[in-house]
N, C-alpha and C positions, 0 to 999 in steps of 0.2 A: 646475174639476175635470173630468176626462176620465171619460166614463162608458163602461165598459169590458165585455166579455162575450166569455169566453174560451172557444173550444169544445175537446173533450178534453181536459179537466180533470183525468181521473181517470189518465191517463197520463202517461209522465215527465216530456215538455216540457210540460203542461200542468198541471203541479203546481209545479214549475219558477217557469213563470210569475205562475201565483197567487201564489206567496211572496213573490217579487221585487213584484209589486201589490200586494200587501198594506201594505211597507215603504212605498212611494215615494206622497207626500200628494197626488201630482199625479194619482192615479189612483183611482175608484170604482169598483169591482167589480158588476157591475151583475144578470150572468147567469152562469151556469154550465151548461151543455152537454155530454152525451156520447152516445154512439148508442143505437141503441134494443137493448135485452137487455143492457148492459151493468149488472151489479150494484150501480154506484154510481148509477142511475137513478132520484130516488122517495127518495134517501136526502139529509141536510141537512150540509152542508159543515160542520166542525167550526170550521175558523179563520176564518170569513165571516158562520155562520148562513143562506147561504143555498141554498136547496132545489136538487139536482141534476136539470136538466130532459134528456129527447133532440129534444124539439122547439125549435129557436130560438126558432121563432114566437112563443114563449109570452112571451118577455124582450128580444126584438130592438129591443122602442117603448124600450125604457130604456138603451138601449145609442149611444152615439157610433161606436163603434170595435168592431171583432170582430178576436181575435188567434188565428187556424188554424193549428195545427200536429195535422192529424187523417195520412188518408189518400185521393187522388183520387178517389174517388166520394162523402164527404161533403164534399169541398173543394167542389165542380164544386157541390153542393148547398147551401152556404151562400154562395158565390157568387151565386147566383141570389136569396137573402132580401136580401144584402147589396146588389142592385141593384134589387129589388124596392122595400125599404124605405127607397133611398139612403143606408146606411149606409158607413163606412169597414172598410175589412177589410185586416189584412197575415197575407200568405199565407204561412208556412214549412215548408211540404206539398213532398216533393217523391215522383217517380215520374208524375210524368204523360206521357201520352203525348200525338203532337203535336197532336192538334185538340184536346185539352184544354187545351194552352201556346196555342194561338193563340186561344182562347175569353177566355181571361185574359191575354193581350196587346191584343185586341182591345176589351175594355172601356173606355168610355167615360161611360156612364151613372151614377157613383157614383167613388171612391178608391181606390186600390189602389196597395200596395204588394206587391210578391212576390220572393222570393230563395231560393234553395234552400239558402242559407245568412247565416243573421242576421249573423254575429259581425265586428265590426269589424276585426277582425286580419285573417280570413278574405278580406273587400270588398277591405282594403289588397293583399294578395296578390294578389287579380285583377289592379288596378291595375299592379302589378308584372312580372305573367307578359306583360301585354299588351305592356310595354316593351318585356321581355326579349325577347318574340316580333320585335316588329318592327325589334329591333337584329341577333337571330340567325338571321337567316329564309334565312337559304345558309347552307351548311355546318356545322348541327348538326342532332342527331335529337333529335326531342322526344317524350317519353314519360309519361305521369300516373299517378300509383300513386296507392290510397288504399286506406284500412282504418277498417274500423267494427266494432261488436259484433258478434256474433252472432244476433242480435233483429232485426237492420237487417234489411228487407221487402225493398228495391231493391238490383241492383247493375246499373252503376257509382252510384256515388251522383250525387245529383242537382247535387252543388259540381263533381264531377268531369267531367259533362256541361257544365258552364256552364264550365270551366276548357280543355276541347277548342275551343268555342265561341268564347270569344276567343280562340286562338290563331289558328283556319282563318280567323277576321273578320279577323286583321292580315295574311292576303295571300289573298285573296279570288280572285286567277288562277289557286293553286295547285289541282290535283285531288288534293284531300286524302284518302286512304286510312286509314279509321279500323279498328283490330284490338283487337280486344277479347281479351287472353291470346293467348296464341302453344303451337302445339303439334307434335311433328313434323317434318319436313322444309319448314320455310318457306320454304328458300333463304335468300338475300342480302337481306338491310331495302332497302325502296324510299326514296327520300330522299320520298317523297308521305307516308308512314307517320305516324301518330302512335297511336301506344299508350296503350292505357287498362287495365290492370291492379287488380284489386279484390278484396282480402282480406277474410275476416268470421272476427272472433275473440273470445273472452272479452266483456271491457267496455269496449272501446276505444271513447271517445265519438268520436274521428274524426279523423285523419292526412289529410294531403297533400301529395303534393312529385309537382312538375315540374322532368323532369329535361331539361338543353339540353346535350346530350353533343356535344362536338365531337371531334379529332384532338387528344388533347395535353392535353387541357382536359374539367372539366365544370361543369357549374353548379347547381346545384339550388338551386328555393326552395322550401318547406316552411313548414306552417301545423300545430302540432299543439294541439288540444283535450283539457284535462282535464276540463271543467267543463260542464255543459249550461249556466251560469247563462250565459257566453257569448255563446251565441244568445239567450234570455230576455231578454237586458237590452238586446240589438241589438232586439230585438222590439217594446222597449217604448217605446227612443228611437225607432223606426219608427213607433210610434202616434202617438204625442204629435208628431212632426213631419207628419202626413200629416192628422191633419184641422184644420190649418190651410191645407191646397193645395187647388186649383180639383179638379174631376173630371177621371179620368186617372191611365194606368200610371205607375206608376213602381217603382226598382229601389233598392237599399240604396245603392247609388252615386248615385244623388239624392238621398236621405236626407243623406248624407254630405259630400256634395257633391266627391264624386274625377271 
């Protein structure tokens, strides 16, 4: 049995995930986590019985695996217990900024998984864009839209950064121009262009399509999310695959094995 300890708990994806824990026998719940001042602090989890802490420290000896979906400065913080203590940690935090990504790329000392987006649907797409990139790499404009709630902290979101990301990796010569919304007198789109556009609306759990617009023709692939359980359950096959691996990154496409 996987001994498990989820931090923000008392938030969507972290309520999310307890359920889906709760179900699945391969999993002990071990700890329960959220920041400090937060109301559900001090108080005892209904469906678990167990006590809601904001220090890890207190529950990290009984924990295999830690499953983060907070915000980057406690990510960046229980990174550090989770390498302190050599614990397993899968990261689906996103909004970091770069020496925060290269902090946690750079780890070596403990397991890690991180993706800025859990959901197998989602991984399969990547795989996808990355083809379609390196088949349409003359002659089409390529463009990223995405939409989330209106609750959503970041924008662009952090699939849609990882989604720009492989594209510029499949021609790595090109001097890629990245635009964030367009406004005004742009002129003429440079064929270097690649657009990232970001909606925040009602309770859209979260849309994506990459569009490969050519003369005549276009292409879009598109990922759309109703469900948080989604990511949670991408989350939790991520645990349960990752502390059986050596120390060392890895991405949901390992997990997966695309």
């Amino acid at each position: 049995m996987i001994r498990l300890i989820i931090t923000g708990v008392a938030g969507k994806m972290g309520k999310t995930i307890k359920g889906l824990a709760i179900e699945d026998k391969e999993f002990e719940i071990k700890g329960l986590v959220e920041k400090k001042g937060h109301s559900a602090v001090g108080t005892k989890d209904l469906e678990t019985g167990i006590d809601i802490v904001n220090d890890i420290e207190k529950v990290v000896y009984d924990g295999d695996v830690i499953i983060d979906f907070t915000e980057p400065r406690a990510t960046m913080e229980y990174l550090k217990i989770a390498k302190k203590y050599k614990k397993a940690i899968v990261i689906g935090t996103t909004g970091f900024n770069q020496d925060e990504l290269n902090l946690i790329k750079e780890t070596k000392d403990t397991r890690i998984v991180f993706s800025p987006n859990m959901s197998i649907g989602m991984n399969l797409m990547f795989d996808l864009v990355e083809r379609a990139a390196k088949i349409l790499r003359d002659g089409y404009d390529i463009e990223i839209f995405e939409m989330h709630h209106k609750w959503k902290k970041d924008a662009p979101s952090g699939t849609a950064i990882r989604l720009k990301e492989i594209i510029e990796q499949t021609d790595k010569e090109k001097n890629w121009i990245e635009i964030y919304g367009r406004e005004g007198m742009t002129g003429q789109r440079r064929k270097e262009e690649i657009g990232i556009l970001a909606s925040r609306a009602g309770d859209i759990v979260g849309e994506h399509t990459v569009y490969f617009a050519g003369i005549g023709e276009r292409i879009e692939i598109t990922h759309r999310a109703s469900s948080r359980e989604n990511f949670a359950r991408g989350a939790l096959i991520a645990a349960k695959w990752l502390v059986k691996q050596k120390n060392g990154f890895y991405t949901m496409r390992d997990v997966l094995g695309l």
